[in-house]
N, C-alpha and C positions, 0 to 999 in steps of 0.2 A: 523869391529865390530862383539863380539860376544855373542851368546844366548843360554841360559844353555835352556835344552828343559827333559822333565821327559819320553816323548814320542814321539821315534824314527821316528812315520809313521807319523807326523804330518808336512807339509811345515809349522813353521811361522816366515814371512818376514818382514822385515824392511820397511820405506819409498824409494824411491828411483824409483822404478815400483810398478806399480800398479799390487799386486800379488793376484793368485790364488789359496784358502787352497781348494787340495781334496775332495772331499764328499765321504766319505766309502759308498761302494753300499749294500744297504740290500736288500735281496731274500726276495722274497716274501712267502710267507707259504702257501703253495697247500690247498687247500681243502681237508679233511679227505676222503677217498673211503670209499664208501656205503662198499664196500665187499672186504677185501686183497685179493688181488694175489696172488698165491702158491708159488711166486718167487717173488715178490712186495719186493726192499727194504727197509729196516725198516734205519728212521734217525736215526744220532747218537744222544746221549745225550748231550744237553749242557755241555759244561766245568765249573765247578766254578770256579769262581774268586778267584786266588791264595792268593792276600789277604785279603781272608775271615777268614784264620788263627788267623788272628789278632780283628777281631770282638768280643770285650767283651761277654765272655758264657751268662752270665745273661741277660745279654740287649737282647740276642739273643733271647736266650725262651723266653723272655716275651716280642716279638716285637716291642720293641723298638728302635729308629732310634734316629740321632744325628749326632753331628760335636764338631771339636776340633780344636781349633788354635796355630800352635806351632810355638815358633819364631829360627830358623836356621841362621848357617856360614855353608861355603862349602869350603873343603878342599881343596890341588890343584891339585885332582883326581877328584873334585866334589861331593864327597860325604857330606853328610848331617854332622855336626857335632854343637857341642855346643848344644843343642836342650835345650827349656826351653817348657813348657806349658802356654800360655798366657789365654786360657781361655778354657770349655769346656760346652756343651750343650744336653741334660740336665746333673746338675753336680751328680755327685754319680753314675753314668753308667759305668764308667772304661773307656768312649772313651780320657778321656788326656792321660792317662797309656799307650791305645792301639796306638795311636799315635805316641807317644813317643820312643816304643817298636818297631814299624815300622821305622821311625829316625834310630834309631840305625842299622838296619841291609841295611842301604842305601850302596850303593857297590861303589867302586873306579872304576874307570876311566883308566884302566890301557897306554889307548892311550892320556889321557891328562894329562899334566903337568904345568897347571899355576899358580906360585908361587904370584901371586898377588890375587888370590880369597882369600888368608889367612887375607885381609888388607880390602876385601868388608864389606860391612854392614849388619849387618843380617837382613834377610827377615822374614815375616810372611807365613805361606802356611795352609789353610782349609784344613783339612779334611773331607769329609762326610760318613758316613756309614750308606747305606741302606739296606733293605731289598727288595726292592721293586724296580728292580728289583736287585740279593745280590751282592754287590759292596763296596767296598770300594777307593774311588776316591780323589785325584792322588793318584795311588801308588807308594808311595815314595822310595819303596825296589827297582824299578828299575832303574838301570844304567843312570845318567845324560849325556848330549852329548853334546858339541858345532856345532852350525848350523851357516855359514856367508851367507850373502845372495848374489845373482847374484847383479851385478852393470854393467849400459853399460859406456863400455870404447870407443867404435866407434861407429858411427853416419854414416848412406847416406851419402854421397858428397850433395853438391847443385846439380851437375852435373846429380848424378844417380837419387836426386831427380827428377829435370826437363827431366830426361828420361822415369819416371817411370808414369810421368800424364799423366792423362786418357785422350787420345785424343779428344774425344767427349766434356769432360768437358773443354779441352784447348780451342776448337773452340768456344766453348757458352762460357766462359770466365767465368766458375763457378770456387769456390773456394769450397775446403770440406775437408775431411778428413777419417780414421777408424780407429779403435781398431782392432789388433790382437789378438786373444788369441795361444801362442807359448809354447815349451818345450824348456827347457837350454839344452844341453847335456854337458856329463865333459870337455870338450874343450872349452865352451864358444858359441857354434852358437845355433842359434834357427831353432829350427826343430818343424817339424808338425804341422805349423803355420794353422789357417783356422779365418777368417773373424768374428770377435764379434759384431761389427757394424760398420753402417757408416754412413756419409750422405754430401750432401742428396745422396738418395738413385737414382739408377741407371745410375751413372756417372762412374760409377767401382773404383771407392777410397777404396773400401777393396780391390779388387784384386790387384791391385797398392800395397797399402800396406805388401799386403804380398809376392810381387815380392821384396820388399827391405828388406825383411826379410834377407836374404841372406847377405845384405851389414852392419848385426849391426855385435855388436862383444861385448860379456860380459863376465865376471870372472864366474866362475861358481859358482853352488853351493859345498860349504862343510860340511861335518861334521867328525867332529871330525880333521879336516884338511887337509880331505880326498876329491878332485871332488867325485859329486854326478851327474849323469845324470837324468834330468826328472823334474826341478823343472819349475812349472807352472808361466808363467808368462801372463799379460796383458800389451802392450806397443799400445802407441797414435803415430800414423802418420800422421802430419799435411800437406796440401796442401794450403799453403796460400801463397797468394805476400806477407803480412805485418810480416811477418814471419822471421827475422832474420837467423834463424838457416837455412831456404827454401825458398831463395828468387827467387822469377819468375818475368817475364819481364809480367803483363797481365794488361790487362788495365779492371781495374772490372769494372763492371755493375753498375751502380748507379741504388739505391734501385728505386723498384717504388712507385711511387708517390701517 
């Protein structure tokens, strides 16, 4: 399955795993110095927003903010085509125009070619344009991608399951389970795997868990139809007897009473 995406740094995944979208890390902003250093450096200036070009002049000086809804087809590069204005907020501001005008300078895809986006249905896409802080969001000028998502294709054995249970818990005849949080690499394996949770808690069913890391095997990620290493994934390892896919010989515990 595939997913036009307007921005590249973005993982977003389908069902299938329970997936993990990056958090962009923000720096924190120092405290201003009582007194410059002779040699202290000076930050750079933010970047504006490239397209801010598009920002209707007038609306601008007179601080005014807004949105516009245009309804789009996507060519079989991706690019934006057909564009109508469906509606715009406040009207007389220029932002259907300025939208419209961004539409059109949506760029090809030079590594995709699907002759079927010509047959989808057109979608609607907001624009908004603030000033505060200055933005105009999504920017539509840039480059669409297709992104598929990781799918696991191999599973533990039962075998490697019942190798991999926590001793301890075998003995006390507990049943449990963890969440890994793992990275795809372009190959398919998970790497960097480390314990999200578990329980119950100190039976070692995360460590367990992600000693079988090793035993899954999944497609990787793509974009543009290219392996991608690094996409974040969430995967469940269950340790139970009633468990079809893990089944153990344990005679559980009957609840207490």
């Amino acid at each position: 399955m595939r997913r036009v995406a307007v921005t590249p740094g973005a993982w977003v995944f389908a069902a299938g795993l329970i997936l993990a979208a990056p958090v962009a890390a923000r720096a924190a902003t120092p405290p201003a110095p009582a007194a410059a250093a002779p040699h202290a450096a000076v930050p750079a200036p933010a970047q504006p927003d490239p397209s801010m070009v598009f920002y209707p002049a007038a609306a601008k000086a007179a601080g005014v903010e807004g949105s516009a809804t245009i309804r789009c087809s996507r060519n079989e590069h991706l690019a934006l085509v057909n564009c109508s204005l469906v509606s715009e907020t406040p009207t007389g501001q220029g932002f259907g125009a300025a939208a419209l005008a961004m539409a059109a300078q949506s760029q090809d895809n030079p590594k995709v070619d699907i002759p079927a986006m010509k047959t989808e249905a057109s979608a609607d896409t907001v624009l908004r344009f603030s000033l505060h802080p200055p933005a105009i969001t999504p920017d539509i000028t840039v480059m669409a991608h297709t992104m598929s998502t990781p799918k696991i294709i191999a599973k533990p054995t039962d075998a490697q399951i019942k190798a991999a249970y926590p001793v301890r818990a075998l003995s006390d005849q507990v049943e449990g389970g963890a969440v890994i949080l793992c990275q795809v690499s372009d190959k398919g394996a998970l790497e960097a795997c480390r314990v999200d949770r578990e329980a119950p808690g100190g039976y070692g069913f995360g460590q367990a868990a992600v000693d079988l890391a090793v035993d899954f095997k999944l497609t990787p990620a793509e974009i543009d139809g290219e392996p991608v290493p690094g996409a974040p994934v969430r995967i469940s390892v269950p340790f139970r007897s009633d468990d079809p896919t893990a089944p153990l010989s344990l005679d559980t515990k009957p609840a207490p009473k």
